[in-house]
C-alpha positions as CSV (number, residue, x, y, z in Angstrom):
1,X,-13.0,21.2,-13.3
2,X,-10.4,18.9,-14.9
3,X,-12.9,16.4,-17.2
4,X,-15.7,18.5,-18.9
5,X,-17.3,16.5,-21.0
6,X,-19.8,17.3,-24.2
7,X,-22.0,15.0,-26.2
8,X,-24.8,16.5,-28.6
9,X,-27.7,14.3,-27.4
10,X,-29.5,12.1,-24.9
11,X,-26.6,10.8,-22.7
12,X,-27.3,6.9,-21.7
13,X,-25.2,4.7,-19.5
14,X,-23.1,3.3,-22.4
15,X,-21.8,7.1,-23.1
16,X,-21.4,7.3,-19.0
17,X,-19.1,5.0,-18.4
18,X,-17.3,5.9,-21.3
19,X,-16.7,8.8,-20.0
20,X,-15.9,8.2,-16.2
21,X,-13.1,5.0,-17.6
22,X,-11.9,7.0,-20.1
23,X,-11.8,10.8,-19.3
24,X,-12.6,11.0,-16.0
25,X,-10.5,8.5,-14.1
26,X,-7.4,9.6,-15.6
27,X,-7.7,12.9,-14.4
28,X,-8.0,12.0,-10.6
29,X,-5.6,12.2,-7.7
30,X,-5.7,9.9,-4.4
31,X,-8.2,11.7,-2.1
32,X,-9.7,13.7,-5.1
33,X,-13.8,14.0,-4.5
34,X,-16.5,13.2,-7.3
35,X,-19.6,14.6,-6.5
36,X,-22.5,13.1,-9.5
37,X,-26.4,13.9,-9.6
38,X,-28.8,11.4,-9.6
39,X,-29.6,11.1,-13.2
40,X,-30.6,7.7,-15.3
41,X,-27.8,7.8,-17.2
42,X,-25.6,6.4,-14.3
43,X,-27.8,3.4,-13.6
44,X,-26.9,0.1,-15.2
45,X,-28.1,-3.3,-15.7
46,X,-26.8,-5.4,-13.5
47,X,-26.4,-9.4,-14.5
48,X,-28.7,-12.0,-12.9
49,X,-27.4,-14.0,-10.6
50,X,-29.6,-16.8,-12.3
């Protein structure tokens, strides 16, 4: 494991994708794999198209 990651608290997608631009990403290769769960905090909202 390269990125641990620890925040004291609910986790939300704001604090995600923090996380996955900032700590994560850097820390990746070409042909590294990222596995993720299925958890809320990953979902965000997405813009209309209205």
């Amino acid at each position: 494991m390269t990125a641990p990651f620890v925040h004291d608290g609910a986790m939300n997608s704001g604090i995600f994708q923090a996380y996955v631009e900032h700590v994560l990403v850097p820390t990746l290769s070409r042909d590294d794999i990222v596995l993720l769960d299925n958890t809320r905090c990953q979902e965000r909202e997405r813009p209309s198209n209205e």
